[in-house]
N, CA and C atoms of all chains as a GROMACS GRO file, in nm:
protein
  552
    1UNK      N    1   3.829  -4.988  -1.217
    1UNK     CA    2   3.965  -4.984  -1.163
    1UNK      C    3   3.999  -4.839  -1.128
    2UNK      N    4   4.095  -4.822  -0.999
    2UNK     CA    5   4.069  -4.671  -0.979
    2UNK      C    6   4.227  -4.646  -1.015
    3UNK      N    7   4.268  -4.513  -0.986
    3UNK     CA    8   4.355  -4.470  -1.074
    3UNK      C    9   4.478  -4.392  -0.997
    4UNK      N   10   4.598  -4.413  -0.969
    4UNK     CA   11   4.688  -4.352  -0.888
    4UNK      C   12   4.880  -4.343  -0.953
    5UNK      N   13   4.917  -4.267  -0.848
    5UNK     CA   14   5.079  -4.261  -0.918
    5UNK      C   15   5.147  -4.321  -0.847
    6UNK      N   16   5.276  -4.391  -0.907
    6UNK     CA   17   5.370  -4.480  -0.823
    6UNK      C   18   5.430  -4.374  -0.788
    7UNK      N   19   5.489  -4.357  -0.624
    7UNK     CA   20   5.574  -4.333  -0.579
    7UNK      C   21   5.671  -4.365  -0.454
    8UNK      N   22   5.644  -4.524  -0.484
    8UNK     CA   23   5.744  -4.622  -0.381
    8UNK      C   24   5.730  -4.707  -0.365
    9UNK      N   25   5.806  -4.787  -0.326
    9UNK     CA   26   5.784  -4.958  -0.363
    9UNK      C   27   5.838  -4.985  -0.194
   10UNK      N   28   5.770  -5.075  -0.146
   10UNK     CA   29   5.812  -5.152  -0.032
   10UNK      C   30   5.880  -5.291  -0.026
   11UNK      N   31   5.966  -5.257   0.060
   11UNK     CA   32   6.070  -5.381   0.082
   11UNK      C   33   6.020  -5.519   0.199
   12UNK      N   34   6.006  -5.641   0.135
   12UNK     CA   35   5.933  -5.692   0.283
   12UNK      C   36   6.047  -5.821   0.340
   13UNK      N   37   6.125  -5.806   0.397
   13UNK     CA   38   6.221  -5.983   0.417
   13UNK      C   39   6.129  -6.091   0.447
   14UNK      N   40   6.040  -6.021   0.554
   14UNK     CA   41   5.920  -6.176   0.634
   14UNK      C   42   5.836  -6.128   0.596
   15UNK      N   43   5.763  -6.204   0.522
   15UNK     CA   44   5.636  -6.172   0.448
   15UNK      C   45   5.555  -6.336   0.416
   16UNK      N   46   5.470  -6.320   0.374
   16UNK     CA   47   5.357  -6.444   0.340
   16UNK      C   48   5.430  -6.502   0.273
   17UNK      N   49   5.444  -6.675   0.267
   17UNK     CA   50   5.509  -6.732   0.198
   17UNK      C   51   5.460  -6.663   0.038
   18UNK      N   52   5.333  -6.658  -0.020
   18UNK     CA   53   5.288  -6.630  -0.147
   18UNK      C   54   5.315  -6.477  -0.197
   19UNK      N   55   5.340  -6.389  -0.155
   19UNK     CA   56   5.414  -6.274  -0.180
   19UNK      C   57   5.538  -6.280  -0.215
   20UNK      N   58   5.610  -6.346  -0.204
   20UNK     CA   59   5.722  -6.412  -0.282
   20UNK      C   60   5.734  -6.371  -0.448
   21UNK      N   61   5.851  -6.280  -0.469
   21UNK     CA   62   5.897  -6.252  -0.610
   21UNK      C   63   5.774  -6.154  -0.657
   22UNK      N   64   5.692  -6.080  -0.551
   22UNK     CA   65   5.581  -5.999  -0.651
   22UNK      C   66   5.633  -5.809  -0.570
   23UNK      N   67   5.682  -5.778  -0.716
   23UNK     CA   68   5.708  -5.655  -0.624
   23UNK      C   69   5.590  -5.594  -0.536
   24UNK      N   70   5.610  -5.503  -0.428
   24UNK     CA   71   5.479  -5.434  -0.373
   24UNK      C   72   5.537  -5.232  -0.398
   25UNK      N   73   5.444  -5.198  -0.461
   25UNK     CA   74   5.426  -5.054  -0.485
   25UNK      C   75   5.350  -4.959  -0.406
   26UNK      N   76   5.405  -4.862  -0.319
   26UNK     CA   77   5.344  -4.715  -0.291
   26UNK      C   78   5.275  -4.659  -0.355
   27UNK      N   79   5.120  -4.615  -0.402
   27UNK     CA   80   5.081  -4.576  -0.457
   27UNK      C   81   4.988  -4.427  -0.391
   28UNK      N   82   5.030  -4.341  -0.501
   28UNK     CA   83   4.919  -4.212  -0.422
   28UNK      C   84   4.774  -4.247  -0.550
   29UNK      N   85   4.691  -4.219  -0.421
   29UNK     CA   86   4.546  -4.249  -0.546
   29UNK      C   87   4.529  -4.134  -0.581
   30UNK      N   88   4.477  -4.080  -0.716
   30UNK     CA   89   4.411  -3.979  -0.766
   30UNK      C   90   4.301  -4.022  -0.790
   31UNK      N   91   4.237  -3.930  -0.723
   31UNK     CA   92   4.066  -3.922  -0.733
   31UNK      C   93   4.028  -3.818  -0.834
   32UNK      N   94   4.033  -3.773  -0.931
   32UNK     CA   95   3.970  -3.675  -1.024
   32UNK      C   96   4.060  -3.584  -1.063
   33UNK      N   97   4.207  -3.646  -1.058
   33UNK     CA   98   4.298  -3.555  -1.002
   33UNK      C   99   4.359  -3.502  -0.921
   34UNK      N  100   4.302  -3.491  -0.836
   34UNK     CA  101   4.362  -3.506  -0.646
   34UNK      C  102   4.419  -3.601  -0.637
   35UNK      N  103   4.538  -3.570  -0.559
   35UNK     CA  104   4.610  -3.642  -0.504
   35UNK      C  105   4.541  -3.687  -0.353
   36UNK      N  106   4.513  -3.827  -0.317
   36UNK     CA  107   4.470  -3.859  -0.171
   36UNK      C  108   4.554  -3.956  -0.150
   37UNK      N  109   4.498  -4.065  -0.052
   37UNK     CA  110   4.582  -4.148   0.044
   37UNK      C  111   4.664  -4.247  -0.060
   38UNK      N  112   4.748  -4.272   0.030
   38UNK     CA  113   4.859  -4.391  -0.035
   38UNK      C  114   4.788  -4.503  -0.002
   39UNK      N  115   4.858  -4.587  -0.121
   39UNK     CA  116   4.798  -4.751  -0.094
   39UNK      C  117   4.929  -4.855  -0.144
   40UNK      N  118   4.922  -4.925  -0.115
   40UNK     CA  119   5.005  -5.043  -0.126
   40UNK      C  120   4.966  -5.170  -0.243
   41UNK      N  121   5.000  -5.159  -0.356
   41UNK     CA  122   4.960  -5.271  -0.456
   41UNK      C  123   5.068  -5.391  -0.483
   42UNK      N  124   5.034  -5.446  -0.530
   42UNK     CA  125   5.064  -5.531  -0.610
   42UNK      C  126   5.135  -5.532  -0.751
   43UNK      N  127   5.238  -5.501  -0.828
   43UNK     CA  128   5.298  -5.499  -0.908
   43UNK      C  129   5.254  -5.590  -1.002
   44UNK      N  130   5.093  -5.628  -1.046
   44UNK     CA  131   5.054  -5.694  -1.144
   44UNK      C  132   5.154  -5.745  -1.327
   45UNK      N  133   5.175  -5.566  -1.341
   45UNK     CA  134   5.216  -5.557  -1.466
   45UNK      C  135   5.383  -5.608  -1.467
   46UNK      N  136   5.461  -5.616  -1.324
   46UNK     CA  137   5.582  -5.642  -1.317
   46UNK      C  138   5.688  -5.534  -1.413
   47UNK      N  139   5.665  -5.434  -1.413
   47UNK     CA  140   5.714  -5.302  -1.482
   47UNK      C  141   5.661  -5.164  -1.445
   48UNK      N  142   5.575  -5.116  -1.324
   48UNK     CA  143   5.560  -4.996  -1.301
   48UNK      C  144   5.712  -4.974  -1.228
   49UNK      N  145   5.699  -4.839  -1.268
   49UNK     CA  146   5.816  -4.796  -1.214
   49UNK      C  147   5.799  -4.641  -1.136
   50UNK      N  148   5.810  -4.580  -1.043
   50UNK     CA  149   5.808  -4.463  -0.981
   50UNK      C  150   5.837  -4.344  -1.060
   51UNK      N  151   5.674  -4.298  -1.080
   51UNK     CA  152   5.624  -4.190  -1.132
   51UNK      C  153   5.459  -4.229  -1.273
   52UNK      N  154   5.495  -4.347  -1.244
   52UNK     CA  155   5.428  -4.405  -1.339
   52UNK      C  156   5.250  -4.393  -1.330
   53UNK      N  157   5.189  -4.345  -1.416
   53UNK     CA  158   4.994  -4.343  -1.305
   53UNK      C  159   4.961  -4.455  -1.402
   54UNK      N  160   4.890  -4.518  -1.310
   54UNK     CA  161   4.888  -4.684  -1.328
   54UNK      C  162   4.708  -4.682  -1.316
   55UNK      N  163   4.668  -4.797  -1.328
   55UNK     CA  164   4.488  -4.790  -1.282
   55UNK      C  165   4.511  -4.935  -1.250
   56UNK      N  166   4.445  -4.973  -1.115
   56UNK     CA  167   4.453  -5.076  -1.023
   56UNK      C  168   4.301  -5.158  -0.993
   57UNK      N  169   4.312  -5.263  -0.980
   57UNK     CA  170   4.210  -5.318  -0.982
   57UNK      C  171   4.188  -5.364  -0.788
   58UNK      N  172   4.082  -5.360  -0.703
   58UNK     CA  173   4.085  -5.416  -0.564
   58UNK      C  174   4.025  -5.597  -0.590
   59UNK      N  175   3.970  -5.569  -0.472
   59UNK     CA  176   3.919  -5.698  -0.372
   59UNK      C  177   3.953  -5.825  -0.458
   60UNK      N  178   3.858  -5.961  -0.513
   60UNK     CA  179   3.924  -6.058  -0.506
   60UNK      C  180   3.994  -6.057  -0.644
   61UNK      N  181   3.958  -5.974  -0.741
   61UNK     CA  182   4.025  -5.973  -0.900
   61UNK      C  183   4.189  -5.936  -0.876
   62UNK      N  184   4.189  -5.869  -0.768
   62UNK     CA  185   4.338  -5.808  -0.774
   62UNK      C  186   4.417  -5.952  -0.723
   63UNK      N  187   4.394  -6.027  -0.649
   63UNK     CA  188   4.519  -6.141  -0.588
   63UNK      C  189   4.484  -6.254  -0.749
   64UNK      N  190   4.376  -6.250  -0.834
   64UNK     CA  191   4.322  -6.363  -0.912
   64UNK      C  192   4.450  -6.271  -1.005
   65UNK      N  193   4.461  -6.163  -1.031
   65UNK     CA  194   4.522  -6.127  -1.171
   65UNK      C  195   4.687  -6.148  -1.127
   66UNK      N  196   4.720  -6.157  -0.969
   66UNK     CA  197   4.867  -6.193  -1.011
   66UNK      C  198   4.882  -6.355  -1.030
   67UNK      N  199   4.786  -6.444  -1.000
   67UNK     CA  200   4.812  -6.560  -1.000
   67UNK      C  201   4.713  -6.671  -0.965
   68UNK      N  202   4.622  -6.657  -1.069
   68UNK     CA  203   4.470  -6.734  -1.050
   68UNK      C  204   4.475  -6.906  -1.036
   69UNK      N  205   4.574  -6.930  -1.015
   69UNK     CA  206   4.583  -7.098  -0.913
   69UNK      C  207   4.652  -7.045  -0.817
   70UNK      N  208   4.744  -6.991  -0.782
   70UNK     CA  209   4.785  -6.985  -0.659
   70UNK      C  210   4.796  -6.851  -0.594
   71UNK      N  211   4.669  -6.791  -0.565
   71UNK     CA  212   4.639  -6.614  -0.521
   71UNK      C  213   4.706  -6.609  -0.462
   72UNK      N  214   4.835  -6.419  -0.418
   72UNK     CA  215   4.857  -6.397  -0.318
   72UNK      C  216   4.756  -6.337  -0.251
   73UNK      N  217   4.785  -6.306  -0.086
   73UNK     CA  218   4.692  -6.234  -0.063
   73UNK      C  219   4.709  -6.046  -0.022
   74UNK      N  220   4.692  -6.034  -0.172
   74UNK     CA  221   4.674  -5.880  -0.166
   74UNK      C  222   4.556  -5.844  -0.253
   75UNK      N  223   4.507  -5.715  -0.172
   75UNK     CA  224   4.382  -5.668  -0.215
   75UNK      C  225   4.380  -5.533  -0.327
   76UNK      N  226   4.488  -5.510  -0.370
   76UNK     CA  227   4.532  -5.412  -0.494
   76UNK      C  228   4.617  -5.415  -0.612
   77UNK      N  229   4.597  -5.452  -0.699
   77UNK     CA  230   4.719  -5.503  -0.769
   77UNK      C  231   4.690  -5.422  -0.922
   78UNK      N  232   4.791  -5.354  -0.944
   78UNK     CA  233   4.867  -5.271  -1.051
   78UNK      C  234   4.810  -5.345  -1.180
   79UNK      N  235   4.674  -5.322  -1.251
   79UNK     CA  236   4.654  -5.389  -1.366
   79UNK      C  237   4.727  -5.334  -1.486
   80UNK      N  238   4.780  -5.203  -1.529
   80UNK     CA  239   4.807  -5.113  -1.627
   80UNK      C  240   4.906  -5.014  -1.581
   81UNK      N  241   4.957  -4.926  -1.677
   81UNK     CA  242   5.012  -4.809  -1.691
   81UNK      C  243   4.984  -4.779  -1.808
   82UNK      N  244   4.930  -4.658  -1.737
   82UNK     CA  245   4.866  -4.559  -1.889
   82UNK      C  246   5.020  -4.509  -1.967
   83UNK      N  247   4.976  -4.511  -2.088
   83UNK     CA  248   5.108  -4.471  -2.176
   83UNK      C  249   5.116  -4.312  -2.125
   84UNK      N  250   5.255  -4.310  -2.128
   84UNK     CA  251   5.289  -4.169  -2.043
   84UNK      C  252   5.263  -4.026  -2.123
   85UNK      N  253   5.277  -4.028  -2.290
   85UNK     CA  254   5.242  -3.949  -2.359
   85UNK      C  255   5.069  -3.945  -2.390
   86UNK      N  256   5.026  -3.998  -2.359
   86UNK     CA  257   4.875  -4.004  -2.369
   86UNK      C  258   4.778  -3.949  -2.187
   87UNK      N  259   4.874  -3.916  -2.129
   87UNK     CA  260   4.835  -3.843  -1.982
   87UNK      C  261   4.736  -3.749  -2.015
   88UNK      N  262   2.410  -5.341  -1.131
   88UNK     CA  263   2.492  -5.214  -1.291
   88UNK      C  264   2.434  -5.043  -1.218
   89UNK      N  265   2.545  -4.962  -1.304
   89UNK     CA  266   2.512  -4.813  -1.258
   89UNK      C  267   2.491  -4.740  -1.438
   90UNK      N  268   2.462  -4.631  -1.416
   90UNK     CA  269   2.447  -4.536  -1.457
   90UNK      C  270   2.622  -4.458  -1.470
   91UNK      N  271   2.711  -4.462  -1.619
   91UNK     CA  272   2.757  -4.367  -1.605
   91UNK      C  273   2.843  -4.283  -1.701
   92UNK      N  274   2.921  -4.208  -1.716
   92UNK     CA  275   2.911  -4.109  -1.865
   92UNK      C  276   3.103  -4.170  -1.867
   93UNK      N  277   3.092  -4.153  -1.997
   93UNK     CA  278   3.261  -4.199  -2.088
   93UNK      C  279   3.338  -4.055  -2.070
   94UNK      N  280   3.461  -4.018  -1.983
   94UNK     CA  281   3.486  -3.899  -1.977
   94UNK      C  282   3.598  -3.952  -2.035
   95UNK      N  283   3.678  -4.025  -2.116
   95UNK     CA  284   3.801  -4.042  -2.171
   95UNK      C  285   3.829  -4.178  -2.192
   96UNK      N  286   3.951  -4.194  -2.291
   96UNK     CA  287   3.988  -4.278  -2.293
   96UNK      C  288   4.126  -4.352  -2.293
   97UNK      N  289   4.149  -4.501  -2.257
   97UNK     CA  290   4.316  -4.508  -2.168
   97UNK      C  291   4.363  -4.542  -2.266
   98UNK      N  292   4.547  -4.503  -2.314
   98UNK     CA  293   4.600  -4.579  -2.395
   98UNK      C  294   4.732  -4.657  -2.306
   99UNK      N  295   4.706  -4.762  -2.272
   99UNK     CA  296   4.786  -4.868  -2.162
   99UNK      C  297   4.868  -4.927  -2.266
  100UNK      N  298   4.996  -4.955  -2.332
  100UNK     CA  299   5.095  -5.060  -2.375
  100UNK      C  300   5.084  -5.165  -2.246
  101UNK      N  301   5.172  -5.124  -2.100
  101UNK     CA  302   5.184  -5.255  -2.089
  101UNK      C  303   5.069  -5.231  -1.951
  102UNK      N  304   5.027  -5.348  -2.000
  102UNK     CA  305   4.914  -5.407  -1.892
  102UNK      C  306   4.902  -5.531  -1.853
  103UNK      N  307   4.794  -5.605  -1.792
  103UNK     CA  308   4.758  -5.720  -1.769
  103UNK      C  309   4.698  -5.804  -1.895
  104UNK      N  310   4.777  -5.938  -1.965
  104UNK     CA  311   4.754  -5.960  -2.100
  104UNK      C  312   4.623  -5.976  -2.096
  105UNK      N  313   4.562  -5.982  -2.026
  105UNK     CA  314   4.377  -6.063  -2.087
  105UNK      C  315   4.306  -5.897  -2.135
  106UNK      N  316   4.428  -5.788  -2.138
  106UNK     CA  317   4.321  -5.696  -2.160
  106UNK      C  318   4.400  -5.658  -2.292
  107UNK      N  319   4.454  -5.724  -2.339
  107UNK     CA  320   4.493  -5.686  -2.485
  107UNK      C  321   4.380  -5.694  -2.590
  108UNK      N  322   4.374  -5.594  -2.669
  108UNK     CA  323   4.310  -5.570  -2.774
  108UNK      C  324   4.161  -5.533  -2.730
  109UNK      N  325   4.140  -5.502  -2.546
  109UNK     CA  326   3.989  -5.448  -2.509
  109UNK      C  327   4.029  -5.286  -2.478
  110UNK      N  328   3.957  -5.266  -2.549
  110UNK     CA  329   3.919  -5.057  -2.534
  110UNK      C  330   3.934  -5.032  -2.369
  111UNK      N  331   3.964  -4.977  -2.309
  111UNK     CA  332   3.974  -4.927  -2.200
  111UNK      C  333   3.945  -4.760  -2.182
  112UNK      N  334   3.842  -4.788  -2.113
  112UNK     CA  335   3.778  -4.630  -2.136
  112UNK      C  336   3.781  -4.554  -1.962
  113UNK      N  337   3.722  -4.460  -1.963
  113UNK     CA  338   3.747  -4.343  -1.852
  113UNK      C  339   3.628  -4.339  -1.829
  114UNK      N  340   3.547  -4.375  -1.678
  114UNK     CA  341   3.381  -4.329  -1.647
  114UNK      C  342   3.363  -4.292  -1.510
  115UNK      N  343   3.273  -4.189  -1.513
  115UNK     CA  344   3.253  -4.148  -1.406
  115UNK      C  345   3.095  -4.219  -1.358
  116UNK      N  346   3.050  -4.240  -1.249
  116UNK     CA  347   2.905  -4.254  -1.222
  116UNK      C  348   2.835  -4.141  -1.204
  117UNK      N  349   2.637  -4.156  -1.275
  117UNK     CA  350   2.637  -4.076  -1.274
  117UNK      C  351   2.511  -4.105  -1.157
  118UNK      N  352   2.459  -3.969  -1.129
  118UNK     CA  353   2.262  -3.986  -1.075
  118UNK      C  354   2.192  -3.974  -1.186
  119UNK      N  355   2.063  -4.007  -1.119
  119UNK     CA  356   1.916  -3.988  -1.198
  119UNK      C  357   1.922  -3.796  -1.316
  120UNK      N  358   2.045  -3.752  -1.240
  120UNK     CA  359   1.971  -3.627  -1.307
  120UNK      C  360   2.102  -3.603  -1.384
  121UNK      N  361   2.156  -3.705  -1.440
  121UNK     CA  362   2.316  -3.713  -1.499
  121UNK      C  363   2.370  -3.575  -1.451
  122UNK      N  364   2.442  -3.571  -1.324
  122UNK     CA  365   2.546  -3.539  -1.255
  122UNK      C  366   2.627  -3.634  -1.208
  123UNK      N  367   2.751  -3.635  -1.251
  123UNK     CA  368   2.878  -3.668  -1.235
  123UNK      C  369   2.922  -3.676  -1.080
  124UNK      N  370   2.894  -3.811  -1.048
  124UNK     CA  371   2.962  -3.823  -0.904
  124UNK      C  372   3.056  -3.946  -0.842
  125UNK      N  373   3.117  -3.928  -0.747
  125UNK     CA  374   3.208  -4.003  -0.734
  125UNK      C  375   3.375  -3.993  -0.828
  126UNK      N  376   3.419  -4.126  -0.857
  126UNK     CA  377   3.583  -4.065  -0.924
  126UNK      C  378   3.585  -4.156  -1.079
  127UNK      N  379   3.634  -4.074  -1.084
  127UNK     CA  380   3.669  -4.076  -1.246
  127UNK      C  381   3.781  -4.261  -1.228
  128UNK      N  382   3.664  -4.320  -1.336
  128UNK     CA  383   3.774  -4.500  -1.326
  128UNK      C  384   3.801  -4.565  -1.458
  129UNK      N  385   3.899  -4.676  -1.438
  129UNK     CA  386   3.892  -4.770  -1.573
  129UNK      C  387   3.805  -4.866  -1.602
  130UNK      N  388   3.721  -4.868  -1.701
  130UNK     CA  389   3.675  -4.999  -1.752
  130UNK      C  390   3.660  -5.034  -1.824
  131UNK      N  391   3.618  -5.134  -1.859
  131UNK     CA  392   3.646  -5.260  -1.981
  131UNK      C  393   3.556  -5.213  -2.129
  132UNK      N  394   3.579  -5.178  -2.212
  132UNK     CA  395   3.474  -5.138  -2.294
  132UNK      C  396   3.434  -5.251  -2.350
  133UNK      N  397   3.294  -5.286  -2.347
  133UNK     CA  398   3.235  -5.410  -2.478
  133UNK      C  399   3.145  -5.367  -2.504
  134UNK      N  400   3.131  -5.259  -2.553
  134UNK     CA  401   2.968  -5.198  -2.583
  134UNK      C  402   3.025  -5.120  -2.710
  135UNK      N  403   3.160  -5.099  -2.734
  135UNK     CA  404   3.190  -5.031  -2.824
  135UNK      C  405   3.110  -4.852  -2.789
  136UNK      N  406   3.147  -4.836  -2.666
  136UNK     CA  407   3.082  -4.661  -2.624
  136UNK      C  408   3.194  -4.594  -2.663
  137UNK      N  409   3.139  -4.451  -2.726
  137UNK     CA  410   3.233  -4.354  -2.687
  137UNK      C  411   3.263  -4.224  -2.608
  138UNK      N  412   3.337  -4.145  -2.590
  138UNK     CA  413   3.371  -4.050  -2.528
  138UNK      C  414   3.230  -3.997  -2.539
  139UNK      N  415   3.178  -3.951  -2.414
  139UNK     CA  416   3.089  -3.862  -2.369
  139UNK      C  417   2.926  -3.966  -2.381
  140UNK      N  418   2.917  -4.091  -2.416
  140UNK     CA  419   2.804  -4.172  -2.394
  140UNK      C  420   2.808  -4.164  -2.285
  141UNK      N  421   2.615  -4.172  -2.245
  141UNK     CA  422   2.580  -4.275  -2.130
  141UNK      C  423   2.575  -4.414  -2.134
  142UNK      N  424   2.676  -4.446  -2.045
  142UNK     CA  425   2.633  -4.660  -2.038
  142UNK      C  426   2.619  -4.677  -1.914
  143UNK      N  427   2.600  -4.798  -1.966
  143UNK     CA  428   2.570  -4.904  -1.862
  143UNK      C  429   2.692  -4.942  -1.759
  144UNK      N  430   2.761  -4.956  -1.626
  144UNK     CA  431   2.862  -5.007  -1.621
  144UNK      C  432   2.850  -5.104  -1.496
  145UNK      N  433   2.929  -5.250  -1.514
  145UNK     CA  434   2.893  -5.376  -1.416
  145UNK      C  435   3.002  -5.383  -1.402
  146UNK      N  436   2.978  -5.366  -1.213
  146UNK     CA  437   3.118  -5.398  -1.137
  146UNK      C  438   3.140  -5.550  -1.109
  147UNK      N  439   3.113  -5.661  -1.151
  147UNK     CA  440   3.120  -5.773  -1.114
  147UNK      C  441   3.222  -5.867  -1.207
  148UNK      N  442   3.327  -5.897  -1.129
  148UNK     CA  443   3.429  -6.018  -1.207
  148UNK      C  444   3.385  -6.113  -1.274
  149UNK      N  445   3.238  -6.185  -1.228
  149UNK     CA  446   3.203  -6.293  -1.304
  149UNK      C  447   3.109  -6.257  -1.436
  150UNK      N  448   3.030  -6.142  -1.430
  150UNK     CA  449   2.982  -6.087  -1.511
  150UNK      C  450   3.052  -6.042  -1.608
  151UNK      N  451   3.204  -5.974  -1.601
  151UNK     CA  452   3.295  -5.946  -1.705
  151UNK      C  453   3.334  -6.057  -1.760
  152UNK      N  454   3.315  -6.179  -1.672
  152UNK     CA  455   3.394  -6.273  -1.771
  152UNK      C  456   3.274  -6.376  -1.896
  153UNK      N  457   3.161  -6.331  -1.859
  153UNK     CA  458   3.002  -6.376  -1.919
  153UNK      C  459   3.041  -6.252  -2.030
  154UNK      N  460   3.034  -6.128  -2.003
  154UNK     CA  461   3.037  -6.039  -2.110
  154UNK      C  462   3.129  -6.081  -2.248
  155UNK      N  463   3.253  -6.031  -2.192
  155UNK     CA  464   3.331  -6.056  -2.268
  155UNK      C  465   3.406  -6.221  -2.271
  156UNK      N  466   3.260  -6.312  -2.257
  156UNK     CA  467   3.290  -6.451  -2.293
  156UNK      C  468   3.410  -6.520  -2.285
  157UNK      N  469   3.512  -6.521  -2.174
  157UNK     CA  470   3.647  -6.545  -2.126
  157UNK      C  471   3.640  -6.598  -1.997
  158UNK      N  472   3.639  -6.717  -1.985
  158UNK     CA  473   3.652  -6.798  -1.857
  158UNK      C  474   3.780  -6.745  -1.743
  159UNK      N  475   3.887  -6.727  -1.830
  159UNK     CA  476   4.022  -6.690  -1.784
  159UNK      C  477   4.033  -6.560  -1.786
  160UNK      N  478   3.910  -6.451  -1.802
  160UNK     CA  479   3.967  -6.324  -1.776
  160UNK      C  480   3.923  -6.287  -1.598
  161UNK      N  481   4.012  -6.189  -1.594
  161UNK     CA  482   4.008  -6.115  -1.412
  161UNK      C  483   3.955  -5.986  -1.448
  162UNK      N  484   3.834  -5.895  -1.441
  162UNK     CA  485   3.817  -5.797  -1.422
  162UNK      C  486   3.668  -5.760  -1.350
  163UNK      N  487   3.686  -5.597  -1.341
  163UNK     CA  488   3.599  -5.544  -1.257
  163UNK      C  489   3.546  -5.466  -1.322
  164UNK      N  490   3.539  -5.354  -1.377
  164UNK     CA  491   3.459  -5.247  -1.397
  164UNK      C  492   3.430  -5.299  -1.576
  165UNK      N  493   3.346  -5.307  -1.600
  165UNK     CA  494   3.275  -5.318  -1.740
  165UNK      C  495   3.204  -5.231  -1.795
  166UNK      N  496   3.227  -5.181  -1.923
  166UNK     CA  497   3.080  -5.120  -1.998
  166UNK      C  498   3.031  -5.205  -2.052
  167UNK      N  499   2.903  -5.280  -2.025
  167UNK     CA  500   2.792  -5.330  -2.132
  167UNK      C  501   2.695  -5.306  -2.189
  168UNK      N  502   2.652  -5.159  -2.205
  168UNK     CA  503   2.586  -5.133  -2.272
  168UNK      C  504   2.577  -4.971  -2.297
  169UNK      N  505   2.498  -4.907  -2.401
  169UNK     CA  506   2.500  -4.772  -2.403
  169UNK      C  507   2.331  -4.739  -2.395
  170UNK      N  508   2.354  -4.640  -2.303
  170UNK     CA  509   2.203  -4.626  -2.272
  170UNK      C  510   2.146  -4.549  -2.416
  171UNK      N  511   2.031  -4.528  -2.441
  171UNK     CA  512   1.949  -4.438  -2.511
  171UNK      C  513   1.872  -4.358  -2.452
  172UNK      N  514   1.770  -4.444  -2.361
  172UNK     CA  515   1.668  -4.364  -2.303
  172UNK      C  516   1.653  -4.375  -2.107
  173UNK      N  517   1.627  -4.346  -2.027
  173UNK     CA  518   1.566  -4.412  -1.917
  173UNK      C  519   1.411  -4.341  -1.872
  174UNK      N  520   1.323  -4.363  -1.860
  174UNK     CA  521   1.201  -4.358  -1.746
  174UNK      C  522   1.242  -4.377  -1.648
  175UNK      N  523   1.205  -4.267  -1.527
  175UNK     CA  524   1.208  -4.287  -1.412
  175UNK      C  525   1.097  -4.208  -1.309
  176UNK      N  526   0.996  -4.272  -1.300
  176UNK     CA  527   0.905  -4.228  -1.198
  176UNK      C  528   0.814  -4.134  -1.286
  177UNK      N  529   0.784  -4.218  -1.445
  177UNK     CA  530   0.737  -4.092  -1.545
  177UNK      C  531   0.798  -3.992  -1.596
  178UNK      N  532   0.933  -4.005  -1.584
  178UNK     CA  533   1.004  -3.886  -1.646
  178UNK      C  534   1.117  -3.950  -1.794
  179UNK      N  535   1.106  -3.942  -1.874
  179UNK     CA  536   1.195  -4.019  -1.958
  179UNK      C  537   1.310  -3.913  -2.002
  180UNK      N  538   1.406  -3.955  -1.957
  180UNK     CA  539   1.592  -3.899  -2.024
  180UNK      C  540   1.625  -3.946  -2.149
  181UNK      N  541   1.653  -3.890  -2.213
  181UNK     CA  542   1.704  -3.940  -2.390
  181UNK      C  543   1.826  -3.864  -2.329
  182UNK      N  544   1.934  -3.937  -2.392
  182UNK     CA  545   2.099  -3.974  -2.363
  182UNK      C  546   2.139  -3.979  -2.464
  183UNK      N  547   2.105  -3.928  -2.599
  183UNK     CA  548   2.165  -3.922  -2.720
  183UNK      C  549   2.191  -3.782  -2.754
  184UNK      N  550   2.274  -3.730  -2.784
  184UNK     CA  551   2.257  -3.603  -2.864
  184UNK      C  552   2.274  -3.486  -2.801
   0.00000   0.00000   0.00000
């Protein structure tokens, strides 16, 4: 799972019927510490909140972990947040 | 499976429940000549490794769920095992110590 910081959540009105009620998060990835590209997840844990460094899971585990009978279809989804005093 | 070294470890409260009560550790991949490449990630500990082992690590969802024997778990990055030794092309690495 790779590893990045929340810093924004996207708003969607028309969206996939199955995206429905799942927040979607801005994420900057850290690669080793670097800050690189933003990505768009999935709010797995339903509690990241902006500022939060989270570790995210991709491809088909990420739509199975928000809802393994009825997948959305997103390819990133927010498995964790590292406890903030343990950074 | 890859080759790669335990550079830390995660302490997550809230997460995804199927990973309650599994170690979640910090690994980097490594090469043949244990150098550290690529990015530092989360995965599943079942090998019971610690900070600074070489393991084993399997990127495969269905394989995590064979490992850690859970029909109903979702994951990706696994440790299953801790290396000791490797041969490679006649050259043997000891990874202990």
């Amino acid at each position: 799972m790779i590893i990045g910081r929340v810093v924004g959540t996207v708003v969607c009105s028309v969206k996939t019927q199955t995206l429905e009620g799942l927040k979607l998060m801005v994420v900057r990835r850290l690669v080793n510490g670097q800050e690189k590209e933003l990505m768009i997840a999935g709010d797995g844990t339903r509690q990241a909140g902006i500022g939060d460094t989270v570790y995210m899971i991709g491809r088909l585990e990420a739509a199975l972990q928000i809802d393994m009978s009825n997948p959305p279809p997103v390819d990133l989804t927010i498995s964790g947040i590292v406890d903030p005093e343990t950074l | 499976m890859k080759l790669a070294r335990v550079t830390g470890t995660v302490v997550s409260t809230i997460k995804y429940d199927k990973y309650q009560g599994i170690k979640l550790l910090k690994v980097r991949h490594l090469d043949l000549a244990l150098q550290e490449t690529g990015e530092e990630m989360v995965a599943l500990d079942a090998a019971q490794a610690g900070i600074g082992d070489i393991v084993l690590v399997n990127n495969d969802g269905g394989a995590a769920q064979m490992i850690l024997e859970d029909k109903a778990l979702v994951a990706g990055l696994t440790v299953c095992g801790v290396v000791d030794s490797f041969t490679c092309q006649g050259k043997t690495t000891h990874c202990h110590g």
